[in-house]
C-alpha positions as CSV (number, residue, x, y, z in Angstrom):
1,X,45.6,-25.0,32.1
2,X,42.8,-25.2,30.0
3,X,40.6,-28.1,29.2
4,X,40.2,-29.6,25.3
5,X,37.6,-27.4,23.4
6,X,35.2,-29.8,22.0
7,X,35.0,-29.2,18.6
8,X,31.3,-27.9,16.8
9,X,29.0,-30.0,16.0
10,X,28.6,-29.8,11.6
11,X,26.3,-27.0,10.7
12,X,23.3,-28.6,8.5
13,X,23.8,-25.9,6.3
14,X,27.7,-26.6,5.3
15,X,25.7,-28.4,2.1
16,X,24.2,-26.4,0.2
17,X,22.9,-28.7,-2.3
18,X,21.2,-30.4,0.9
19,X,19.5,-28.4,3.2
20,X,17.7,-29.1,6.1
21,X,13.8,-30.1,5.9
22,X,11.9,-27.7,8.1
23,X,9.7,-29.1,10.4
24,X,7.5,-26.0,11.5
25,X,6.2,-25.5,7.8
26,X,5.7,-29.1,7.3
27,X,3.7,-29.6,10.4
28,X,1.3,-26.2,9.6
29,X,1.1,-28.1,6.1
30,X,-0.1,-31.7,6.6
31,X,-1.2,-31.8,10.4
32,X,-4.7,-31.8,11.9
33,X,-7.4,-29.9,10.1
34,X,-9.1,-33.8,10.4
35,X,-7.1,-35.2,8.5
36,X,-5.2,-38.2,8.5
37,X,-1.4,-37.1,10.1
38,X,-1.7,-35.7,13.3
39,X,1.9,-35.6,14.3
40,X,4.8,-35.1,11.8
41,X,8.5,-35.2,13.4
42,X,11.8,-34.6,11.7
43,X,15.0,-35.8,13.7
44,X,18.4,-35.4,13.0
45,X,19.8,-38.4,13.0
46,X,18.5,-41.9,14.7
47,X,19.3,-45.7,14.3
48,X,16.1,-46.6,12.3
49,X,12.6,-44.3,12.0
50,X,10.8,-48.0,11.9
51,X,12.2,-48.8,15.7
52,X,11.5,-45.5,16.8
53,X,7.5,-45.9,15.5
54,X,7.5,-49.5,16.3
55,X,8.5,-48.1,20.0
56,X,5.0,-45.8,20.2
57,X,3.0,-48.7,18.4
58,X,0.3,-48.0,21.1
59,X,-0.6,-44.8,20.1
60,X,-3.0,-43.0,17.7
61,X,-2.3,-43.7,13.7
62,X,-1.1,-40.8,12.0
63,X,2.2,-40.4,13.2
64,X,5.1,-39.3,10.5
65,X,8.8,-39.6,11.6
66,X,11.1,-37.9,9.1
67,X,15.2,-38.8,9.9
68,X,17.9,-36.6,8.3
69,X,20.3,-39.5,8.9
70,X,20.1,-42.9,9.5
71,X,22.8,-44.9,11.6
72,X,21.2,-48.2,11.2
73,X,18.5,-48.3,8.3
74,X,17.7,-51.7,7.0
75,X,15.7,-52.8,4.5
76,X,13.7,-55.8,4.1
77,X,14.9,-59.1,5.5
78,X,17.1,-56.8,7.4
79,X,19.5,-55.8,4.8
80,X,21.5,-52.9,5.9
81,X,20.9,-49.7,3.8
82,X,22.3,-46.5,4.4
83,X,23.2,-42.9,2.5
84,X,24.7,-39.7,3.6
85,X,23.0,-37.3,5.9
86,X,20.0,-34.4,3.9
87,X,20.3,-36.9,0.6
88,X,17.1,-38.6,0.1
89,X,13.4,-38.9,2.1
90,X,14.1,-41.5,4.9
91,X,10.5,-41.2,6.7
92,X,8.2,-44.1,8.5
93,X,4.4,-43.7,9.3
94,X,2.0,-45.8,11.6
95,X,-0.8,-46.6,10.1
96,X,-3.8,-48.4,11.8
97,X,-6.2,-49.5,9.6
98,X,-8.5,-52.3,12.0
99,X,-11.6,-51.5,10.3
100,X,-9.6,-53.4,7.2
101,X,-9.4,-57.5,7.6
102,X,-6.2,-58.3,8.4
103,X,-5.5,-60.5,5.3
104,X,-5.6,-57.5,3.2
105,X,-2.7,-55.2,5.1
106,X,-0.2,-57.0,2.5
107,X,-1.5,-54.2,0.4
108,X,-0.1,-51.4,2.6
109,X,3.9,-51.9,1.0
110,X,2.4,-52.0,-2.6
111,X,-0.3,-49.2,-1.5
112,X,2.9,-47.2,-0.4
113,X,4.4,-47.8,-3.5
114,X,1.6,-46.5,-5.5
115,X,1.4,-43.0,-3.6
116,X,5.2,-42.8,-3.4
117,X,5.4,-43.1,-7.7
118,X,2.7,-41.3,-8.2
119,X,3.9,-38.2,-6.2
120,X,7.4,-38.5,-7.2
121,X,6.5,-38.9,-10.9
122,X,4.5,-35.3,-11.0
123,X,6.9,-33.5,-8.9
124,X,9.7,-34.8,-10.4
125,X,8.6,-35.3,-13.9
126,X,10.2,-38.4,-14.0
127,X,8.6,-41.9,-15.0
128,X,8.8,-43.9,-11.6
129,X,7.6,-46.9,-11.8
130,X,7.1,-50.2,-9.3
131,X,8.9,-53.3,-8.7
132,X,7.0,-55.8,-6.3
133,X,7.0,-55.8,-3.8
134,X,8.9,-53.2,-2.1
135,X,10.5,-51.2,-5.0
136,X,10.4,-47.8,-6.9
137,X,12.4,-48.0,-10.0
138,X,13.8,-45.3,-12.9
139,X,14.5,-48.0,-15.7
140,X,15.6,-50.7,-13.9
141,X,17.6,-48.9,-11.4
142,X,16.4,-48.6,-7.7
143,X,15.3,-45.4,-6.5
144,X,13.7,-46.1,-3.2
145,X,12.2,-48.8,-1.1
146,X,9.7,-49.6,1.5
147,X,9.7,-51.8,4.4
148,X,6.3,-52.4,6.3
149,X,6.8,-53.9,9.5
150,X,3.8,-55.8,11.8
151,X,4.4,-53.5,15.2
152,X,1.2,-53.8,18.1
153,X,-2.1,-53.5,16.5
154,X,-1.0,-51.9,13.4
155,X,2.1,-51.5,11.1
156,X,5.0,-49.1,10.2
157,X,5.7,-48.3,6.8
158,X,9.2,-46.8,5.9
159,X,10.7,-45.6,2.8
160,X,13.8,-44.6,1.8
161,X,14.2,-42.6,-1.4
162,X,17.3,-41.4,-3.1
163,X,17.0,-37.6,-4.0
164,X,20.2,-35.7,-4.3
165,X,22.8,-38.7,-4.0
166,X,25.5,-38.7,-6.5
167,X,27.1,-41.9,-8.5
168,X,29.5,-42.6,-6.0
169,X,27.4,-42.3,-2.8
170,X,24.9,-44.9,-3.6
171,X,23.7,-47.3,-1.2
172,X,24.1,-50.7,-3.9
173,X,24.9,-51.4,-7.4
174,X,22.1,-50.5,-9.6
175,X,20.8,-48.0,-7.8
176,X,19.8,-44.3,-8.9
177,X,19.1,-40.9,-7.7
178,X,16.8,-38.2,-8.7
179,X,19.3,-36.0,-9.0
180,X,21.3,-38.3,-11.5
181,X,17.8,-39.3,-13.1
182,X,17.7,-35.1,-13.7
183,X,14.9,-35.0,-11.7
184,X,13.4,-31.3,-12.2
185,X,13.4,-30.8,-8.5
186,X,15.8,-32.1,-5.5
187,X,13.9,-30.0,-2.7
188,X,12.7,-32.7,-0.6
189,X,9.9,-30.7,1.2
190,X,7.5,-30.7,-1.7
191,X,8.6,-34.1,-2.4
192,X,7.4,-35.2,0.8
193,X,4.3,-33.2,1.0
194,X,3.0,-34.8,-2.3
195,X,3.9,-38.4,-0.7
196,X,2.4,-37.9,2.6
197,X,-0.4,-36.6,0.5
198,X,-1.2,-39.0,-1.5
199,X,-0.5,-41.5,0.7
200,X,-3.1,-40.1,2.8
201,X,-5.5,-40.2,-0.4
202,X,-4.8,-44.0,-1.2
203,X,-4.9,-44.8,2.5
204,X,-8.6,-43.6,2.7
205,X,-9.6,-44.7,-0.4
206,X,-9.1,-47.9,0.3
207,X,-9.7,-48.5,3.9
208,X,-13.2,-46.7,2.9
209,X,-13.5,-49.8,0.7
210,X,-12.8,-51.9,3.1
211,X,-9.5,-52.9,2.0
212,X,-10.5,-53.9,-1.5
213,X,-8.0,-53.0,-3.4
214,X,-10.8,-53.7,-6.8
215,X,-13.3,-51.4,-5.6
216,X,-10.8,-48.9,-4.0
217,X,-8.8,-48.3,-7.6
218,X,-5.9,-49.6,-5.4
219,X,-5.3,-52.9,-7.5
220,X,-5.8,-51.1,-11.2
221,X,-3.4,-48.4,-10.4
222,X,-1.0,-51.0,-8.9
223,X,-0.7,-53.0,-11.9
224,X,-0.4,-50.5,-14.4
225,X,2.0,-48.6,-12.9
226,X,4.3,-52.4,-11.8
227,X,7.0,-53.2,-14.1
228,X,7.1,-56.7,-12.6
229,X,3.7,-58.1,-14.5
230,X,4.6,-58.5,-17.8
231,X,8.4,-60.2,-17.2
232,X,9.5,-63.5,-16.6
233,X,10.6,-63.5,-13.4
234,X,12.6,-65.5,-11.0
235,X,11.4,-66.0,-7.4
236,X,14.1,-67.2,-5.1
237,X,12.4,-68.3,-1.9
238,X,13.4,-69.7,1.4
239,X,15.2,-73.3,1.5
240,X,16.6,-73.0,-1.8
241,X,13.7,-73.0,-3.9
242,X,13.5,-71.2,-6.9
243,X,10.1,-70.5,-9.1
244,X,10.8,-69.4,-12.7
245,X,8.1,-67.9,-14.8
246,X,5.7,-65.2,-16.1
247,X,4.7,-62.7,-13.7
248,X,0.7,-62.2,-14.9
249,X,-0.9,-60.4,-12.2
250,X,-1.3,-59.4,-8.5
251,X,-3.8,-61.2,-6.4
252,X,-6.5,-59.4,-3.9
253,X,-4.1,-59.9,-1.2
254,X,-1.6,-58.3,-2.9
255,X,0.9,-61.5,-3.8
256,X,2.4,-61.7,-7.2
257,X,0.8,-64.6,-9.0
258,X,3.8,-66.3,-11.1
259,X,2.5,-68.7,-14.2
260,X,5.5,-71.5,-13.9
261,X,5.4,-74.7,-15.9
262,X,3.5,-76.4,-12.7
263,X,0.8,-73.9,-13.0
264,X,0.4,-70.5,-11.5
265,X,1.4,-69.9,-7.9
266,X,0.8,-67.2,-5.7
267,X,3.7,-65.6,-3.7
268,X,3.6,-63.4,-1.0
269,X,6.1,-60.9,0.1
270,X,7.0,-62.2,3.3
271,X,7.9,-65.4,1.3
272,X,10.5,-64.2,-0.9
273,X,13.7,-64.1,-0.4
274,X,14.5,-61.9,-4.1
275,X,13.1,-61.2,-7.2
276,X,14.3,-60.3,-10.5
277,X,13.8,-60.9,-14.3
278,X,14.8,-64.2,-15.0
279,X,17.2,-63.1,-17.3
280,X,19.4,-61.3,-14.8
281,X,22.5,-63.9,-12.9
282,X,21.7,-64.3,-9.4
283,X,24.1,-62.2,-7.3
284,X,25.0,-62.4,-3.4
């Protein structure tokens, strides 16, 4: 008697619309050579490319982890986010920047953002634009998001972009794809290469500047590009309290600075529990 035959694990290829990234060519392309990534990883599948950087927290900035799938990615405040396997660019970086005073690394989520829109923007020749603190939108429709995360003596940074994902496979309402945005390209590789490259760019730009994000450019190409400054807004924040007004600018530390009938207020990300224009009905 025979035992069970177990059956084959998928081939990565059975999509064709979705292949698999190759690491080999995007190692030779962004690693070493002095520059700022000195290990880049892709995995087939784990629970979240955060964890798995927050694990090695003690080790050298410069490390890229790049997941195919993700069992048990999260957001921020630890909302659960997830798409199917090869759709989108689910990576996390560590970054230590300790030459930078601490009370400027709120700008490394909005610095992310920044790189992320730019790169996607030429590549894709789409219009990408921000949402603070932690969003990339196409209109008003979410096409990725970033979660920076406090881990040893420096911070993770993940971001989760939706490339090839169709109408029904979206991870919340009001969300969008590139490939339903008719994104000239869906071939994540130079997708990623432009991010992790311009990342890299911002990164030292602005850690050269000491974490200015004036003198580094950092601030100027934030705000222009952030389709939060400009709307009234509604800030829901922890206990129940709610700050309504007009979202004028982002502070040197990188909060959003809300003009409210009390006078303007400074919020920062790690504050907020949501925001959205004023005019939209709170949802759950």
């Amino acid at each position: 008697m025979t035992g069970a035959t177990e059956a084959p694990e998928p081939s990565p290829w059975t999509d064709l619309d979705r292949p698999p990234l190759r690491e080999a060519g995007l190692r030779r392309g962004l690693e070493g050579a002095g520059g700022l990534w000195r290990e880049v990883r892709v995995v087939p599948e784990t629970g979240s490319s955060n964890a798995d950087l927050a694990a090695r927290a003690a080790e050298d900035e410069g490390l890229v982890l790049v997941a195919e799938y993700q069992n048990a990615g999260r957001g921020r405040l630890d909302r659960q986010w997830t798409a199917p396997p090869r759709s989108g660019i689910f990576a996390s970086v560590l970054l230590k920047p300790e030459d930078v005073p601490v009370a400027r690394w709120g700008w490394l989520p909005l610095l992310v953002g920044v790189a992320a829109a730019q790169a996607v923007s030429r590549v894709g020749g789409v219009d990408v634009r921000l949402k603070w603190p932690n969003d990339l939108l196409i209109g008003d429709r979410k096409l990725a998001g970033i979660l920076a995360e406090r881990a040893g003596t420096g911070v993770v940074v993940g971001i989760g972009l939706n490339v090839s994902l169709r109408e029904d496979e979206l991870p919340v309402p009001g969300a969008i794809s590139l490939a339903l945005a008719e994104s000239i390209t869906t071939d994540r590789d130079p997708l990623l290469r432009a991010l992790l490259r311009d990342l890299e760019t911002w990164y030292e730009r602005w850690r050269a500047a000491g974490g200015d994000a004036r003198a580094s450019g950092l601030h100027a190409a934030y705000t222009a590009a952030c389709a939060t400054i400009g709307r009234r807004v509604r800030v829901e924040l922890p206990a129940g309290r709610v700050l309504v007004g007009n979202a004028t600018d982002v502070d040197d530390d990188g909060r959003i600075i809300v003009a409210s009938p009390d006078g303007p207020e400074a919020v920062g990300a790690g504050d907020v529990v949501h925001v959205r224009p004023a005019e939209e009905a709170p949802h759950t």
